[in-house]
Backbone as numpy.savetxt, mean C-alpha at the origin, in Angstrom:
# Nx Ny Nz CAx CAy CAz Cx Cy Cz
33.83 48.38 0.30 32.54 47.76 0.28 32.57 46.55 1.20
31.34 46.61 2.01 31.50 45.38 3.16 30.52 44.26 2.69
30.63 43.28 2.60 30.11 42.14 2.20 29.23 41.38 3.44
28.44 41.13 3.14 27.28 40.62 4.61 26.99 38.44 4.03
26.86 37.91 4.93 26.89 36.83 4.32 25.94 36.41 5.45
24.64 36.15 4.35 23.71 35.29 5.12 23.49 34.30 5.00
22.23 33.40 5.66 22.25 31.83 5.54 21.14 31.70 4.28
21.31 30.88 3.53 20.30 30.68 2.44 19.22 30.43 3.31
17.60 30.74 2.84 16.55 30.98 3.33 16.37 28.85 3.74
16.75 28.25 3.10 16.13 26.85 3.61 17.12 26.50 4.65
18.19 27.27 5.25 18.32 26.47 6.80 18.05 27.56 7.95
17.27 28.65 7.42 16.75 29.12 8.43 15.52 29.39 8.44
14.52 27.89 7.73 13.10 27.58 7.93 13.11 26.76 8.74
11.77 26.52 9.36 12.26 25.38 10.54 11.62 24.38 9.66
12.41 23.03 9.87 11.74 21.87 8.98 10.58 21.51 9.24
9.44 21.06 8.17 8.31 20.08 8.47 8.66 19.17 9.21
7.49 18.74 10.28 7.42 17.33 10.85 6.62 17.06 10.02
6.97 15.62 10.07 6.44 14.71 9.64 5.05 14.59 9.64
4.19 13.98 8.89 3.02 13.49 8.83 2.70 12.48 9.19
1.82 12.24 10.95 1.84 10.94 11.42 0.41 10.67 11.31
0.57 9.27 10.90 -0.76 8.30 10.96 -1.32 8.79 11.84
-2.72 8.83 11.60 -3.56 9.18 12.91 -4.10 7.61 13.31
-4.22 6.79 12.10 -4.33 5.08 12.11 -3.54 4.70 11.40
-3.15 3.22 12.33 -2.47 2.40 11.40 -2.71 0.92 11.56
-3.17 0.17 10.31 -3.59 -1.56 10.62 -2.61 -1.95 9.51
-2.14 -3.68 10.28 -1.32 -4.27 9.88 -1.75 -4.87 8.98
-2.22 -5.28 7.51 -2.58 -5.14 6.66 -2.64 -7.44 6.17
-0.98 -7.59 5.82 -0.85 -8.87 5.62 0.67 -8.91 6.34
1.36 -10.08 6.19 2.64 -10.13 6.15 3.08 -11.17 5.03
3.85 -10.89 4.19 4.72 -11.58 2.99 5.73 -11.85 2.94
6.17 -12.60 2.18 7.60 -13.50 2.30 8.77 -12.01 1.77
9.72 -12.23 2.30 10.88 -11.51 2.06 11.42 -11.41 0.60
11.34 -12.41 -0.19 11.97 -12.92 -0.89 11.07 -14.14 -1.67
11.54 -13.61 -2.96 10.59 -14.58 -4.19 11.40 -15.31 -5.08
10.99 -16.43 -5.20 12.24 -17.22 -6.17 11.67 -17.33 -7.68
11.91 -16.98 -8.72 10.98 -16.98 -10.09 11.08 -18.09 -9.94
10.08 -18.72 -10.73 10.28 -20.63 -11.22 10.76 -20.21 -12.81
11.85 -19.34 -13.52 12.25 -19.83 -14.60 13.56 -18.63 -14.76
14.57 -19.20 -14.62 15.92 -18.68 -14.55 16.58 -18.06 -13.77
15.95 -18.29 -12.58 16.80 -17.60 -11.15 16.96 -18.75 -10.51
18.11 -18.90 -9.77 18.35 -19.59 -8.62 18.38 -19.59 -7.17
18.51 -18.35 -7.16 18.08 -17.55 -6.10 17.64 -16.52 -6.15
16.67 -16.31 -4.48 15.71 -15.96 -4.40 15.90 -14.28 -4.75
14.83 -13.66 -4.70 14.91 -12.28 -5.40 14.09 -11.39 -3.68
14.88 -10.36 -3.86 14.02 -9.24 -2.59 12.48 -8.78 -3.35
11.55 -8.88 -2.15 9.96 -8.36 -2.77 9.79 -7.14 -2.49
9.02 -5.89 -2.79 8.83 -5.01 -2.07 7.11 -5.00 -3.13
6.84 -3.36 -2.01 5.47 -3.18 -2.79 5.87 -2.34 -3.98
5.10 -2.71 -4.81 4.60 -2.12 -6.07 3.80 -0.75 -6.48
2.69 -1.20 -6.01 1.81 0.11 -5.93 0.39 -0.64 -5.26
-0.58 0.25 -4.75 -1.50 -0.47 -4.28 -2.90 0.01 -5.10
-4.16 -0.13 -4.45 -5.15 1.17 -4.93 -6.18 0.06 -4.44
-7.38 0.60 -4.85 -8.28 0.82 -4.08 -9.70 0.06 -4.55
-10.61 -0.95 -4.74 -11.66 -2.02 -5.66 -12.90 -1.24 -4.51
-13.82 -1.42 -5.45 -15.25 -1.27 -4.81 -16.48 -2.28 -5.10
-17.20 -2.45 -4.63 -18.52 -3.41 -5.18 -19.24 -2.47 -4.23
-19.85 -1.83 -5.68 -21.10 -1.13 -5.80 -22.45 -1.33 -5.06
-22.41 -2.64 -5.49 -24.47 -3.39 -5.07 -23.74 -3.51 -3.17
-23.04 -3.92 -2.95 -22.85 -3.75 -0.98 -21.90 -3.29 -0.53
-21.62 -2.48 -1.03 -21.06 -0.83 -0.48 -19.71 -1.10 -0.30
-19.06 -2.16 -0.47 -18.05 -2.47 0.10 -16.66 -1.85 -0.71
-15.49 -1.58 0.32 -14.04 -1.16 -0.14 -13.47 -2.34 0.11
-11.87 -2.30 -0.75 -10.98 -3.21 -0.18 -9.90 -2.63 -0.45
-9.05 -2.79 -0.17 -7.32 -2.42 -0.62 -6.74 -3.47 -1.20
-5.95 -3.40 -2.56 -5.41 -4.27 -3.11 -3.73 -3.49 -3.28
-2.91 -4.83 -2.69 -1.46 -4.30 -2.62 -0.82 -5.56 -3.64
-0.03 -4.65 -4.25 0.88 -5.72 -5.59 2.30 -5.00 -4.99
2.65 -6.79 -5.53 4.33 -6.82 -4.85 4.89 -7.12 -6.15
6.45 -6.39 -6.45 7.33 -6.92 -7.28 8.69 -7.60 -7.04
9.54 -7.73 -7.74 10.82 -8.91 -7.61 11.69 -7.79 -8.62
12.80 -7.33 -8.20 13.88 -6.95 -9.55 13.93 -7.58 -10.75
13.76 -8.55 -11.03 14.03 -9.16 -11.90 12.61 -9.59 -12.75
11.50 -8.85 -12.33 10.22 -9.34 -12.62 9.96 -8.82 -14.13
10.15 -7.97 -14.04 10.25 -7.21 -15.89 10.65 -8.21 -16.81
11.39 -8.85 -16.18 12.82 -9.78 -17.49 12.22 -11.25 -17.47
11.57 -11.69 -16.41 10.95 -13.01 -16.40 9.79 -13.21 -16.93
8.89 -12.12 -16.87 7.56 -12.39 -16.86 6.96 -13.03 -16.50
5.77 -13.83 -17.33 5.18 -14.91 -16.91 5.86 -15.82 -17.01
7.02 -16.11 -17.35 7.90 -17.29 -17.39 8.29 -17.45 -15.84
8.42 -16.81 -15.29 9.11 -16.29 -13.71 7.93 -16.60 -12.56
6.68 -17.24 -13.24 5.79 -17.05 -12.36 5.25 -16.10 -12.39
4.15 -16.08 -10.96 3.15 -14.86 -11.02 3.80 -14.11 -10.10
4.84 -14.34 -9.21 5.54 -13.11 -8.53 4.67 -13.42 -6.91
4.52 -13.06 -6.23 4.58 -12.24 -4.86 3.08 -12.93 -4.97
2.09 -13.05 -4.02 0.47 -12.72 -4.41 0.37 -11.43 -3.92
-0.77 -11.24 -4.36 -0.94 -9.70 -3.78 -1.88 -9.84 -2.84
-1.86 -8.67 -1.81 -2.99 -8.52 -0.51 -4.30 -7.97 -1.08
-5.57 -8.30 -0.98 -6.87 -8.12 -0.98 -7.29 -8.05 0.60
-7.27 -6.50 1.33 -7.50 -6.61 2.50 -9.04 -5.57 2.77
-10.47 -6.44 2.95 -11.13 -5.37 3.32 -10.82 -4.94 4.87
-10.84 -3.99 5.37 -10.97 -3.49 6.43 -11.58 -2.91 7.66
-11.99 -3.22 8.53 -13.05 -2.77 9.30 -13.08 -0.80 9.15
-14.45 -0.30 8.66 -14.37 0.87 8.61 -13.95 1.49 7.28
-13.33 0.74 6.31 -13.27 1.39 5.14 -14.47 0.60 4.12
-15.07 1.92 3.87 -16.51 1.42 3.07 -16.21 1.92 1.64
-17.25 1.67 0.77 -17.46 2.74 -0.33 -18.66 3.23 -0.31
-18.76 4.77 -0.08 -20.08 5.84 0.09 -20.96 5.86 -1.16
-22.20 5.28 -1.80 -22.18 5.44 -3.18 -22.80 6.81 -3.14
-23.80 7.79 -2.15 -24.21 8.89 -2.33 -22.68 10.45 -2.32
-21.67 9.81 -2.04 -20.64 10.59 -1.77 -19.36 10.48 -2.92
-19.67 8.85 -3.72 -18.92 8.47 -4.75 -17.99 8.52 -4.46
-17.67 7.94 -3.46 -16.34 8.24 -2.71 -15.76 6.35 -1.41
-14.36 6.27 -1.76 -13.71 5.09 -0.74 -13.48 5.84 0.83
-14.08 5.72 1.85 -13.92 6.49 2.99 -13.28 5.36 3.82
-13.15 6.41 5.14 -12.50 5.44 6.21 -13.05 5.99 7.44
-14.13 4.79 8.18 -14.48 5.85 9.29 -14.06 5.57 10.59
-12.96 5.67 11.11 -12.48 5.16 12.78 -11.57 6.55 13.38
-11.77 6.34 14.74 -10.88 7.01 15.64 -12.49 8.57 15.46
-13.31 8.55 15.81 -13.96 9.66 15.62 -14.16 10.46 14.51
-12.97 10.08 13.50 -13.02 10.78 12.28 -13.68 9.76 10.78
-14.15 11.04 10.05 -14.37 10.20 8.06 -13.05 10.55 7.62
-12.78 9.97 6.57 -11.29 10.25 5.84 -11.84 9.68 4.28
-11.69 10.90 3.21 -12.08 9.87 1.96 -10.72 9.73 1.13
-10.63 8.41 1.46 -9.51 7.90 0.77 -9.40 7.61 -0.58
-10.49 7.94 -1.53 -10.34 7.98 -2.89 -11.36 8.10 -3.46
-11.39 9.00 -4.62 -13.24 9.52 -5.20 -12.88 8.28 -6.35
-14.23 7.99 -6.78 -15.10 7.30 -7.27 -15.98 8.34 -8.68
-15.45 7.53 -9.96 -16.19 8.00 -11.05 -16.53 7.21 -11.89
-17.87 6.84 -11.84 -17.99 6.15 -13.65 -17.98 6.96 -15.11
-17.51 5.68 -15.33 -16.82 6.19 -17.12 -17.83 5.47 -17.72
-18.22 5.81 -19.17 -18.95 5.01 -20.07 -18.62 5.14 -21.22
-18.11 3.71 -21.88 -17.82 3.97 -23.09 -18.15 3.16 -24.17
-17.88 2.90 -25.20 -18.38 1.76 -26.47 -18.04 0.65 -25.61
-17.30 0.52 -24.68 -17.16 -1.47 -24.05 -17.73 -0.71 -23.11
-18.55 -0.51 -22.15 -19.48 -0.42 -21.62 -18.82 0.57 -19.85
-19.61 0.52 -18.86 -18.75 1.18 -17.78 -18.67 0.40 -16.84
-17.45 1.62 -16.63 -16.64 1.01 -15.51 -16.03 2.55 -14.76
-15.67 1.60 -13.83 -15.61 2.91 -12.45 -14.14 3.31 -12.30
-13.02 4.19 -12.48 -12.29 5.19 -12.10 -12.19 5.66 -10.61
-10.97 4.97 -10.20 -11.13 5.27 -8.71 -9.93 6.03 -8.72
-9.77 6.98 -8.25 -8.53 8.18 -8.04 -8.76 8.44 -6.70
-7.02 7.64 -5.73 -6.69 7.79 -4.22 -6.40 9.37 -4.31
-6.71 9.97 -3.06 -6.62 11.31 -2.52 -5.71 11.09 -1.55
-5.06 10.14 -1.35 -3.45 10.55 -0.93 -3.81 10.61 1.14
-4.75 10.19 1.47 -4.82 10.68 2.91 -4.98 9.35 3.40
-4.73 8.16 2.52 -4.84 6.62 3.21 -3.56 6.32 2.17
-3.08 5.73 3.06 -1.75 4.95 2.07 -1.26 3.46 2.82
-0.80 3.03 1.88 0.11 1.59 2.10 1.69 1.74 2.55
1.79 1.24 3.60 3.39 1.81 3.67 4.04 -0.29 4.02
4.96 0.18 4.22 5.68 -1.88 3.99 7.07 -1.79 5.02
6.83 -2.95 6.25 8.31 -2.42 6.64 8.94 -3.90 6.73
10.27 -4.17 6.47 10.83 -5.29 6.72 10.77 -5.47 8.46
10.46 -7.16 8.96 10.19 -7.26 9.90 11.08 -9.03 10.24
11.50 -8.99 11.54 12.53 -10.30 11.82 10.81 -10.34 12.58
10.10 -11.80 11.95 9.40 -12.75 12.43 9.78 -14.17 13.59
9.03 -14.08 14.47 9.25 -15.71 15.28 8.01 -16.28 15.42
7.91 -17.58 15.20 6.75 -18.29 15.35 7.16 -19.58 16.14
6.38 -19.96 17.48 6.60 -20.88 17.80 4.95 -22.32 17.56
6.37 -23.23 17.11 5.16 -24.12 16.56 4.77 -25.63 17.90
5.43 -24.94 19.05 4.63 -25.37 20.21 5.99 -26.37 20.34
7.01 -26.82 19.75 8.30 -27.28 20.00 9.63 -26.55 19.81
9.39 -25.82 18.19 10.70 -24.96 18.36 10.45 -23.62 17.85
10.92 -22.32 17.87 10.58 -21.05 17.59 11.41 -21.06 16.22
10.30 -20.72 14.89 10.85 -20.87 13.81 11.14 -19.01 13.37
12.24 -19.33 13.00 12.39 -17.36 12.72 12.57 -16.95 11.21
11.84 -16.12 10.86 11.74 -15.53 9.56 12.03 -14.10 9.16
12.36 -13.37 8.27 11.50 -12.64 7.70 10.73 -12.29 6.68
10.12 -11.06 6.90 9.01 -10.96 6.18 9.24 -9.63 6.13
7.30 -9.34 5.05 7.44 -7.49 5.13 5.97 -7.83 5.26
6.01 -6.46 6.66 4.75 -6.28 6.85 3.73 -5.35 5.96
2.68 -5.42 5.58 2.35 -4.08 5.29 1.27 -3.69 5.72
1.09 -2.08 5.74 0.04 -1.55 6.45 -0.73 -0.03 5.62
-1.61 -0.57 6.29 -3.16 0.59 5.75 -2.50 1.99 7.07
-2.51 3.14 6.01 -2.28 4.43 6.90 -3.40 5.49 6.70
-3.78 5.80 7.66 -4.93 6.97 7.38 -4.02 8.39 7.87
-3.97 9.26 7.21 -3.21 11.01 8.07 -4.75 12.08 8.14
């Protein structure tokens, strides 16, 4: 009996490329590093958290809200401070549609709805349910900053973050 030995079917698929931004805006830039004000001495690495998505209804408007955390943020709490601030970025082109109930994004020739829109109503009264559709995202990259303050070039880093439309 002759034995045949083939390649398992996943290295002879050809891999996905990647999914590239068709846009991308630089959103804020934030400190690297957060120091709690109650039992750290040093400073703690920030990254993002999670982001999502605010609307005001009466003038149509979107914004993106990005929350940053600290390792150690669970264990401090509010004792630790409030942590990171977070970005509140409206954006040129990202609206909220109210006939479409929907967070869109309209640049580069294209709409993109970056998250539907539902009101809820309940015994405490309503409120709106926004669920992202995954085709606008927040992405965060560590970045070596220079700033010159017109005598000496001060160097930092930071993390940038940014609004992605695919």
């Amino acid at each position: 009996m002759r034995w045949a030995i083939s390649l398992p079917l996943f290295l002879t698929l050809p891999l996905a490329a990647p999914a590239l931004a068709s846009t991308k805006i630089q959103m804020d830039t934030v400190p690297r590093e957060y120091t709690p004000t109650a039992g750290a001495e040093l400073p703690e690495p920030v990254s993002v958290q999670d982001f999502y998505f605010e609307v005001n209804q009466e003038t149509a408007r979107a914004r993106v809200v990005v929350e940053y955390t600290y390792p150690d943020m669970p264990v401090y709490g509010l004792e630790g401070g409030l942590g990171p601030r977070p970005t509140l970025a409206q954006l040129p082109g990202l609206t909220y549609d109210p006939l479409a109930h929907a967070v869109v994004y309209d640049g580069a020739g294209k709409r993109t709805v970056c998250a539907i829109v539902r009101e809820r109503k309940s015994r405490f009264g309503r409120h709106l349910r926004i669920r992202n559709t995954g085709s606008c995202v927040v992405t965060a990259t560590a970045t070596d900053h220079a700033e010159d303050d017109g005598w000496t070039i001060q160097r930092f880093r930071a993390i940038d973050t940014y609004f992605e439309v695919h």
